[in-house]
Structure formats: structure tokens, C-alpha cells
N, C-alpha and C positions, 0 to 999 in steps of 0.2 A: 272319559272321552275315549271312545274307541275309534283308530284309526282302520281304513281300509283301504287298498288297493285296486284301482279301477284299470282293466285292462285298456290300452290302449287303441285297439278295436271299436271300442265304443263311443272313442270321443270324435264329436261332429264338426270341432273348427280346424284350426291349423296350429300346430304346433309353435312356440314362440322361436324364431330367429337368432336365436343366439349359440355362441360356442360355451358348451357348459364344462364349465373346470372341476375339482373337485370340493368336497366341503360347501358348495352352495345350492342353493334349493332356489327354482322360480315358485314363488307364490301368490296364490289371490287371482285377482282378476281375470287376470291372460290365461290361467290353467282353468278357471271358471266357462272362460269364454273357450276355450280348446274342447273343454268337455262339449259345453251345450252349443257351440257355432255361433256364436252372438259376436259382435263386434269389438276387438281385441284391443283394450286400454292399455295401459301404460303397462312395461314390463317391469315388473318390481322383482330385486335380487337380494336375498338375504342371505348369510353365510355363517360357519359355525366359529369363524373368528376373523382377524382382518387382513390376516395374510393371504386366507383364501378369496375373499373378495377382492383385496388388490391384485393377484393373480386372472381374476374373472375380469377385473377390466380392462389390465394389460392385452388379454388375449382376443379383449372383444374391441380391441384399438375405442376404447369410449373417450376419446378426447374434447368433443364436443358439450362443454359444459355452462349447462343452462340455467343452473341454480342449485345452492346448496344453502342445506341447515346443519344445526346440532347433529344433528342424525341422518340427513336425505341427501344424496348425492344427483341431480335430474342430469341427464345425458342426452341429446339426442342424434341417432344412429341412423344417416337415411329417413325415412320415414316413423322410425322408432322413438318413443321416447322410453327409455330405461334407465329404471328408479335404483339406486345401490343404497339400498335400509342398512345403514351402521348401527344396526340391535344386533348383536350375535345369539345364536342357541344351537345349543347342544346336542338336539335332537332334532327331530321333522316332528313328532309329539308336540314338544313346547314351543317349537314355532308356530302350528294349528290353532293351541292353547291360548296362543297369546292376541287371536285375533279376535276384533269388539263385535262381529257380526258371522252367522255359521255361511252363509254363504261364502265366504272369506277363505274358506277352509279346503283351499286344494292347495297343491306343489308339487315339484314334479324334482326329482334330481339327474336326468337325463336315461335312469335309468328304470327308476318307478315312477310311479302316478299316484299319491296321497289324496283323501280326504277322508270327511266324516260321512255318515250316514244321512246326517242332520244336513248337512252339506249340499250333498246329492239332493233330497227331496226338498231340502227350502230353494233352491235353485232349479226345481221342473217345476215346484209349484207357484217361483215366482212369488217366495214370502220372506221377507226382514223377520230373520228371530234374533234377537239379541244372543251371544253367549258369553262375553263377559266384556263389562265398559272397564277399562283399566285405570285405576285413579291418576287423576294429571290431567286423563285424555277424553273426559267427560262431553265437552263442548265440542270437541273433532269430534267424537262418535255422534252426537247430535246432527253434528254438520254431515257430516257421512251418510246419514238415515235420508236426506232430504236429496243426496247424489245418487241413490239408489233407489227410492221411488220415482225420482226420475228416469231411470233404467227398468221401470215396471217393475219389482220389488216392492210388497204392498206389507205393511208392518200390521198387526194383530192386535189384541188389547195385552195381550203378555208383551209386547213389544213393546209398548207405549210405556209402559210398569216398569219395564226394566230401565228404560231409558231414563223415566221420573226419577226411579229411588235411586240413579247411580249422583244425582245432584242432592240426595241428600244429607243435612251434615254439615257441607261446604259454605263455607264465607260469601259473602257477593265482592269479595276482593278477589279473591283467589278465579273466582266465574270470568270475571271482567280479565283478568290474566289472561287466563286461557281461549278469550274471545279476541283482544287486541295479539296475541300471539299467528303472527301468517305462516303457512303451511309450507311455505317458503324460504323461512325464516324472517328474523328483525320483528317489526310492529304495524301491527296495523290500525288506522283512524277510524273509530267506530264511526258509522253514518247509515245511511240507507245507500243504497249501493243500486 
């Protein structure tokens, strides 16, 4: 995966609203929607470990908490809601790496502007490419695919393939986990919703 540097010239929305500390990178969405001007979702904050994330929230007074998991911290700031991902990485590389869809694939650390190539052109062309479903997080990616053709994001048959074969292998215990598993955390009651 080749990363690249998008001048800031270029990008068509609005920068995310926050005071950026060091050691964390905004990525995904909000720097997707910065690029192409589209409607700016939640601001998800990742960091190269937890000192700097607790730093980034101190500074951005994120006292206003709205839910948390394992891993998610939800915040809302004013009209913001900002996500604090308790995954750390090491790099802007393996944070890119680590995401299930290339659209996925921008960050910004106040001072550059990350993506992929893949990135860029699945995001003008408005296409879901899969680039890697992370085991565990099969059924979120599933789910994920259906919040993003929602967003016009239109998935391909290599799309469809990769999404199949990431369920293959797996138990229907382990499936059914990951489904009663809420985004939110705790459990959730399968039904029709």
C-alpha cells in the first residue's frame, strides 16, 4: 500500500474542528468528506498511544460523553460528535492498513493530509472496494457496506467476493456474536428492527 500526500489546496469541505495535539491522526470519514465536500460525520480520533489521546481530549475539553465500548469513546462537542478509537498505531501507514474499506483511507495530523491512491479514485468514482475485512470485525464490515451505499458508494462484484470470503471458515456461533455484539457496546436482541 502506497501512501500519498494530498495538498490541502485541493480539498473541497471543511477542515475538522478540533485542536490537534500530537501523536494523533483524524481519520476516515471527516477527512474523506474534507477532501470531496460531502457531509462531514462523525470525527473519529486515533493515536499512537493513550497518553496522546488522553492529551487530545483534555485539550479539546470532550467532557460530554455519550457512549462508550471496548475500544470507542462517543463525545459530543457542540454539534460535533467525536469518536476517540482506543486501537493505537505506530504509524499513519498501519492506521490506513487497518481500515475494512479504501474509501476509509484518508488522515490528516494537523500537518499533512494522508491517503491512498485507491482512496482517492474509489471516493470520485463513488465505489465500495473492500481492502482488508479484519477477522472479529466481519459482520461490522458487512454492516458498514450497507451505511455506505447508503452514502452512494456502490460495491462491485470484487466487492461482493471479498465481503463473501471474509465469512469463510467461521462458525455460526462466532457470526451470531459478532451480530448481537452493539456498536455501542454490551448486546444487542436480534429481531427485525
Amino acid at each position: 500500500m502506497d501512501i500519498i500526500e494530498l495538498p490541502e489546496k485541493i480539498m473541497l469541505g471543511k477542515e475538522p474542528d478540533v485542536i490537534m495535539t500530537g501523536g494523533v491522526w483524524i481519520a476516515g470519514g471527516s477527512i474523506r468528506s474534507w477532501f470531496n465536500g460531502e457531509e462531514t460525520p462523525d470525527i473519529d480520533v486515533f493515536a499512537k498511544d493513550e497518553k496522546s489521546m488522553n492529551l487530545f481530549i483534555q485539550e479539546n475539553q470532550l467532557k460530554n460523553l455519550v457512549s462508550k465500548s471496548a475500544t470507542t469513546e462517543t463525545y459530543r462537542r457542540g454539534g460535533d460528535i467525536v469518536q476517540a478509537i482506543r486501537l493505537y498505531y505506530d504509524s499513519v501507514e498501519n492506521l490506513l492498513d487497518s481500515f475494512d474499506y479504501t474509501i476509509c483511507q484518508f488522515a490528516w495530523d494537523n500537518d499533512k493530509i494522508y491517503s491512498t491512491m485507491e482512496a482517492v479514485v474509489a471516493t470520485l468514482r463513488k465505489h465500495l472496494a473492500v481492502h482488508k475485512v479484519q477477522p472479529g470485525y466481519e459482520v461490522d464490515s458487512l454492516r458498514r457496506a450497507f451505511k455506505y451505499f447508503d452514502k452512494g458508494y456502490k460495491p462491485c462484484l470484487g466487492t461482493l467476493q471479498g465481503l463473501a470470503l471474509s465469512f469463510s471458515g467461521i462458525e455460526k456461533e462466532v457470526i451470531n456474536k459478532q451480530v448481537e455484539l452493539s456498536p455501542g457496546g454490551g448486546k444487542r436482541i436480534v429481531k427485525w428492527d
